[in-house]
N, C-alpha and C positions, 0 to 999 in steps of 0.2 A: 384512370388506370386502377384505381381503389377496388373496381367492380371487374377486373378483369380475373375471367374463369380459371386462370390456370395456377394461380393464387389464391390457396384460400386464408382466410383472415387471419388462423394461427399462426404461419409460415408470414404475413407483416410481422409479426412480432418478432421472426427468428431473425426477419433481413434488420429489421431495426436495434437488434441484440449486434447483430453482425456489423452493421456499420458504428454503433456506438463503441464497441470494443476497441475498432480501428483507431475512434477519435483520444480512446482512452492511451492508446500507444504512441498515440502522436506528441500527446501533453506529455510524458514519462521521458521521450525520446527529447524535448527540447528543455528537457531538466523543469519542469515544472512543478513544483510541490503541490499543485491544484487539489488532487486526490489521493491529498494525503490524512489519512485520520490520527485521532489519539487514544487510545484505551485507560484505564486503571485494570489493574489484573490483580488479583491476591492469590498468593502461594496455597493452596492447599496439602491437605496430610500426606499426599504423598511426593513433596519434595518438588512438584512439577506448576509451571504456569501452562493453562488453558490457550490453545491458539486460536484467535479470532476468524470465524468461519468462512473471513472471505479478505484473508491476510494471502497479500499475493507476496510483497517482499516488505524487509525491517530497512526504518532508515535509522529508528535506538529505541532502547530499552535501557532505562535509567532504576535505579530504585529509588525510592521514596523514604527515606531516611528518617523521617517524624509523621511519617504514613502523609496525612494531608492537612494537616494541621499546619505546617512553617514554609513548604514546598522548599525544605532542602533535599538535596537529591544527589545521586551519583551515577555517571553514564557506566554501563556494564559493555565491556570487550566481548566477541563473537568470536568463538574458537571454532577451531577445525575438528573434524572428527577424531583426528589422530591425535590430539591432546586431548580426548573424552577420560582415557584410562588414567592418568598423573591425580585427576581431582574425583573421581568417581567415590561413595565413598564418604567425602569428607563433609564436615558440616560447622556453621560456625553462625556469626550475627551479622558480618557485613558480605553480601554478596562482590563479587568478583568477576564473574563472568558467566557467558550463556551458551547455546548451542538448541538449533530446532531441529527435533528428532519426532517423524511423523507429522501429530497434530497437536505435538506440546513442546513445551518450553524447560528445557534442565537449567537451574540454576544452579551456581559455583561457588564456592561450595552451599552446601544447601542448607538455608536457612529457616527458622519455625515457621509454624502453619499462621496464615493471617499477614503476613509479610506482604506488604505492595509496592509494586511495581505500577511504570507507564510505559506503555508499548506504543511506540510511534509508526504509522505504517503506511503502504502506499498498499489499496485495497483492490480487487479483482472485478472489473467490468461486470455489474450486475447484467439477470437475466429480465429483460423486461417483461413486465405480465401485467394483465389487464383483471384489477379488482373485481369478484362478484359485485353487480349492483352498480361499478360506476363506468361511467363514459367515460371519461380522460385518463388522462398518467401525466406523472409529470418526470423530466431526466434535465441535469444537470449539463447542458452542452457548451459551459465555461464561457463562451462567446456568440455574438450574431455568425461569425466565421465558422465557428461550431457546430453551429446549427447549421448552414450552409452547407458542411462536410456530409454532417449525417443523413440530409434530405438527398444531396444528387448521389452520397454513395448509396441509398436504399433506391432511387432511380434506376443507378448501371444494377444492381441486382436484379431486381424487377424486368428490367426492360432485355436483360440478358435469358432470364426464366423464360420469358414468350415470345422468345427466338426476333425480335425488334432491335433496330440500330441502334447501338450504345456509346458513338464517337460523342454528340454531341453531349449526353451526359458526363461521360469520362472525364472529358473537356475541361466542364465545368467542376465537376468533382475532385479534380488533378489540381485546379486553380485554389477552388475553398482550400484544400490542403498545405499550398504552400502559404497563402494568406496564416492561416494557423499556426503555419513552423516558424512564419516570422514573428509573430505578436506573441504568443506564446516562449519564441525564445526571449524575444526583447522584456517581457514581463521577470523571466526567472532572474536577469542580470539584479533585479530587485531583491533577490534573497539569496546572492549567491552562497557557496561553499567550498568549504575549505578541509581538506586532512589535519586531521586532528593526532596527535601522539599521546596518549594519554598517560599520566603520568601517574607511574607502577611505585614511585619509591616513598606516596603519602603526602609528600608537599600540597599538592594540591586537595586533599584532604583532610589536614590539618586539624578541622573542626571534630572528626570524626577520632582523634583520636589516633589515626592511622598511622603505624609507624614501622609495620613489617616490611618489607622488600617486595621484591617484584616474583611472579610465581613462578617466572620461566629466569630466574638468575640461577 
């Protein structure tokens, strides 16, 4: 099927984009941390952290309190748009909270230039491409199940492209998937999660000195 005319070789790339995005939604969907990354950001002069270019959603963004030297640190609260205006404005030395506007990050109140941050994130399904000069690629398919998924779902594309029966694919395709939904959830019970309330009135910052109230009292 590799050589069939109605496919040209670019278009493998876009089906194999397209099924790996699937399998990328599949790991999200059973709570899986798989694909998740971690950055270091630093504040620059204009008050704003840089968003990473292929940050799909935040699981935290903590500061870095002795930068990287002690790895103490403090998790920052995500506010609403509608609490932008109360702290707009304001500036200080320990951050407090965030808010992603466009392709940056406002920090609350806003702190000097050089100031680091770690950005925790779950990343957006790369687009596969094929290097000048080499044969292979390599992609991250989490599992033999994974793999599985990605192959029979580039199959029902393919075979659906040049108008051929795609039951038996589906089939098989439908099957990798649930194999997937199960391993992949039974894997997250490993790191599960929990809500967190974090705590506005300093106790739990104590080290820091922190002793003012909460913003929204």
């Amino acid at each position: 099927m590799e050589n069939h005319n109605l496919i040209q070789p670019s278009e493998w790339l876009d089906l194999m984009t397209e099924a790996y995005s699937e399998l990328f939604t599949i790991v999200m969907e059973a709570g899986l941390s798989y694909f998740e990354y971690s950055v270091i950001l630093t504040m620059d002069g204009s008050g704003t952290l840089p968003e990473p270019a292929d940050h799909f959603s935040t699981v935290e963004l903590a500061w870095l309190a002795d930068g990287t030297l002690t790895g103490r640190r403090r998790d920052l609260r995500e506010i609403q748009p509608q609490e932008r205006s109360r702290r707009a404005g304001l500036t200080g030395s320990w951050p407090e909270s965030f808010i992603f506007v466009d392709d940056v990050i406002f920090i609350y109140p806003t702190v000097p230039a050089g100031t680091l941050f770690e950005l925790r994130y779950t990343a957006q399904p790369p687009t596969i491409v094929l290097t000048v000069g080499l044969l292979t690629f390599e992609v991250d398919v989490v599992s033999g199940d994974g793999l599985s998924f990605v192959i029979e779902s580039v199959a029902v594309k393919a075979l659906r492209k040049s108008g051929s029966d795609v039951s038996a694919a589906v089939q098989a395709r439908e099957e990798a998937r649930e194999r997937c939904l199960e391993s992949f959830t039974l894997r997250s019970f490993n790191q599960p999660r929990r809500r967190v309330n974090a705590d506005q009135s300093g106790g739990e910052y104590s080290w820091l000195g922190w002793g003012g109230g909460s913003w929204d009292g």
